[in-house]
C-alpha positions, 0 to 999 in steps of 0.5 A, a space after each residue: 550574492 544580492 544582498 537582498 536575497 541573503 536577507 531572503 534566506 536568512 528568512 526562509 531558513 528559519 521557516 523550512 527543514 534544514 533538509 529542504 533548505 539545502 535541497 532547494 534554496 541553498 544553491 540558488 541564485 538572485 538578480 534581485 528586481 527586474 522589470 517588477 518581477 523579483 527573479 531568482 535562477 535555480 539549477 534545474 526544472 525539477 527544483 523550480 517545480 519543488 519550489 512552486 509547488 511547496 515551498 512558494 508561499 514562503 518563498 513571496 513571503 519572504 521577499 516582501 519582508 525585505 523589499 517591504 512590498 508584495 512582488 511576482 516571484 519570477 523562477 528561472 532555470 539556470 542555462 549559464 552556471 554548471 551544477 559541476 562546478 558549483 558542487 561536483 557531487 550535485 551534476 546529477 543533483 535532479 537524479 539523486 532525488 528519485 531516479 539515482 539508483 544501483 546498476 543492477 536493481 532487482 525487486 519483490 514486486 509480484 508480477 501479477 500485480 500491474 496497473 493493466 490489470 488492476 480493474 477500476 470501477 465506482 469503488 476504486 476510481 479514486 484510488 486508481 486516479 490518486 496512484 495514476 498522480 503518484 506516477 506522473 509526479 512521484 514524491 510531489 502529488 500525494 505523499 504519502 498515499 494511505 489505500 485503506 480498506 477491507 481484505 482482497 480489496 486490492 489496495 496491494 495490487 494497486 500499490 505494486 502497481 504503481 511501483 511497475 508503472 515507475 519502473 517502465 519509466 526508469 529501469 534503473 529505480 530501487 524500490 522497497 517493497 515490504 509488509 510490515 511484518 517484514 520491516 518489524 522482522 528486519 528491525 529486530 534482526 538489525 538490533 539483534 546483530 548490531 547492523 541498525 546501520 545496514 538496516 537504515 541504509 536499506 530502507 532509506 536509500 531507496 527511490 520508492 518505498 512501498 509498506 503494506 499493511 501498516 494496522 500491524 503497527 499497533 502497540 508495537 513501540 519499536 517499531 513504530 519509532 524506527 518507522 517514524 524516522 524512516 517516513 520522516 528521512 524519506 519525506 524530507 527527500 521527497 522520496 515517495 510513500 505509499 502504504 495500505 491498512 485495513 482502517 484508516 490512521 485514526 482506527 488503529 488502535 495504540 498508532 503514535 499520534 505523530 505517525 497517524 498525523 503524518 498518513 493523514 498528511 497525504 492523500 488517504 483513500 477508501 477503497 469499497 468492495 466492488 459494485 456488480 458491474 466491476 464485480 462482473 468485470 473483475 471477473 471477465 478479467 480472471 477468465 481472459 488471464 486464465 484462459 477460460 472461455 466462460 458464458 458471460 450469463 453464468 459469470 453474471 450469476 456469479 456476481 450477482 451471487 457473491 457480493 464480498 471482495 475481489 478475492 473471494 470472488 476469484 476464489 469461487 470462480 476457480 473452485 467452480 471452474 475446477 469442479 467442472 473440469 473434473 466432473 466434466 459437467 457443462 459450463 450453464 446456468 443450472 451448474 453453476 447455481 447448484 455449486 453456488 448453492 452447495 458453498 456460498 459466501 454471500 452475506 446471506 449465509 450465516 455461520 454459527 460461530 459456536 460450530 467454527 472451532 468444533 468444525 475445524 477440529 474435526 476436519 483437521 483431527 486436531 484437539 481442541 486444545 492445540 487450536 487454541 493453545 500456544 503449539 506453533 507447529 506448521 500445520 496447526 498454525 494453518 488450522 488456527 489461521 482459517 479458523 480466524 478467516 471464518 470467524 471474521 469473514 462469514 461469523 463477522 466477529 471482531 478481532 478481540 473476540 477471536 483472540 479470545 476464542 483462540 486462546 486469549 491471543 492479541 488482535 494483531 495476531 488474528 489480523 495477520 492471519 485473517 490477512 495471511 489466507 486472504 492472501 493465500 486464497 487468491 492462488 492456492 486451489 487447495 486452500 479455496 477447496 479446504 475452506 469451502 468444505 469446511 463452509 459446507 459442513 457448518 452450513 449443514 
């Protein structure tokens, strides 16, 4: 080996991870200074972009401590060594950083979450443009990348995007797709079962991990020092990192200062409620997807109306589209401003927070103090969760006070279930009916 480049990575080793060390310059090779450039000759083109792009401004650094000068860096791919016989193990050495994966690969991506879909406008472009990036460079353009912003804004679906878009490109990607409630769930089981080894291999061989819903970290300790490890593990392998919150880094309140420095160390993006043009757009695209040929004066009406996220919007627009069918009535302005009227969730209309509980109570026949006490039965898990959406979306009341309201229960847990019907009312027609007569009454 050049004496010059030994020198070089004596340097460089002590400037990078052990990890990046191995993966980039261990397997390099130098002619030393040719015609005023100093040339060195990696395996593939993938590592010469990792160096270039991460790594350069150590790597000239380093040179000119041992020649003692500044001097072009000249980066070349190696066409006369074979990767197999310098380590049999590094033939797909390209592959194994993103693209190695099982014969067989099957996701949890949701289907309906695709980038042809997804509807960009002032709110999102940005967004839109950082995950187009993430695509054309996984693991190098911005990782991670931190989507933030209020519930139904679609941060889910541009991440699960993102995540079929790579797929298209290779078949063959293992891809983790999991809410953190999901990730927590699967710790707890892995130490209750003494299987942390399995759970670690999950999580860390994978090609693309994507989390959502990572506010939910808050004050839980395990969990954030198990995610901490497994950010780390993959970053260090250039494995891309996209995750989504309802705030960002620094908002969620008992986040380790370690974790929220590494989201803030990739790309973080707002992503706003729609404006009324991508307002009208989202919903001319519902209709093309459902089939309904409605006038676009009355899709207007409704935008104009229903300033609130992408979710609730689609919502009232099924609703609408439902209680027409079944009454027969004509698709026209006067209609669909009457149902408008009856259930609005526009910013305009203000729910006494005090008539909620009683409401819910009294549709559902329940007592008031099985909503709010410590009974997990299913049924009234879903009153206590629409409770907890009125309270945040149309009465506009912090977390804290809702769990305050609702027994004294954590903010985390009235955040899991603001989220939980948000979710739920993006497809459950009984759900949207549920919670618009409900609306109703306490507007009455």
């Amino acid at each position: 080996m050049n004496k010059e480049w030994h020198k070089v990575l004596e340097i460089i080793k002590d400037q990078v991870s052990p990890i990046n060390y191995k993966m980039w310059f261990a397997k390099a090779s130098c002619d030393g200074e040719v015609d005023g450039k100093f040339v060195i000759f990696v395996a593939t083109h993938f590592i010469k972009q990792e160096i270039h792009t991460k790594h350069q401004d150590v790597l000239e650094e380093a040179v000119k401590q041992i020649l003692g000068k500044p001097i072009p860096i000249d980066l070349r791919v190696s066409s006369t060594k074979s990767r197999s016989e310098e380590n049999p193990e590094d033939d797909n050495f390209e592959l194994n950083l993103f693209s190695s994966t099982p014969k067989t690969n099957i996701t949890n991506l949701n289907p309906k979450y695709s980038l042809e879909n997804f509807v960009v406008g002032l709110s999102n472009n940005l967004a839109y443009a950082a995950a187009q990036a993430v695509i054309a460079n996984p693991g190098l353009s911005y990782n991670p990348l931190f989507l933030y912003g209020g519930t139904g804004v679609g941060k889910t679906h541009l991440m699960v995007g993102v995540g079929h878009a790579l797929l298209k490109k290779n078949p063959n990607l293992k891809i983790i797709y999991s809410p953190l409630e999901q990730f927590t769930n699967d710790l707890v089981q892995g130490i209750q079962t003494k299987s942390m080894t399995q759970f670690r291999t999950k999580y860390r061989s994978c090609n693309l991990l994507l989390i959502d819903d990572v506010q939910f970290l808050s004050g839980r300790d395990s969990t954030q020092e198990e995610f901490f490890h497994t950010f780390n593990d993959l970053q260090g392998k250039n494995i891309q990192i996209i995750v989504t919150a309802d705030r960002p880094p620094h908002e969620i309140q008992k986040l380790e200062p370690r974790l929220a420095s590494r989201f803030q160390g990739g790309m973080m993006v707002d992503i706003q409620l729609p404006d009324f043009d991508t307002r009208v757009a989202i919903l001319k695209a519902k209709c093309k997807e459902k089939g309904d040929d409605i006038p676009e004066n009355c899709l207007t009406l409704i935008a104009e109306n229903i300033s609130t996220n992408g979710r609730e919007l689609e919502g009232k627009l099924m609703q609408i589209i439902q209680t027409l069918k079944l009454t027969g009535k004509e698709f026209n302005e006067e209609n669909v401003r009457f149902l408008l009227g009856k259930v609005s969730v526009t910013s305009g209309f203000k729910i006494d927070q005090k008539k909620v509980l009683a409401g819910i109570n009294q549709y559902f026949d329940i007592k008031m103090a099985d909503l709010v006490g410590p009974n997990r039965k299913k049924d009234l898990v879903r009153s206590r969760q629409i409770a907890m959406y009125i309270l945040y979306q149309d009465c506009k009341l912090p977390y804290e006070k809702i769990g305050e309201m609702l027994g004294g229960r954590d903010h985390t847990t009235i955040m899991h279930g603001v989220e939980k019907i948000g979710v739920i009312l993006n497809t459950d027609s009984e759900i949207q009916k549920i919670i618009g007569e409900i609306k109703q009454k306490l507007l009455d």
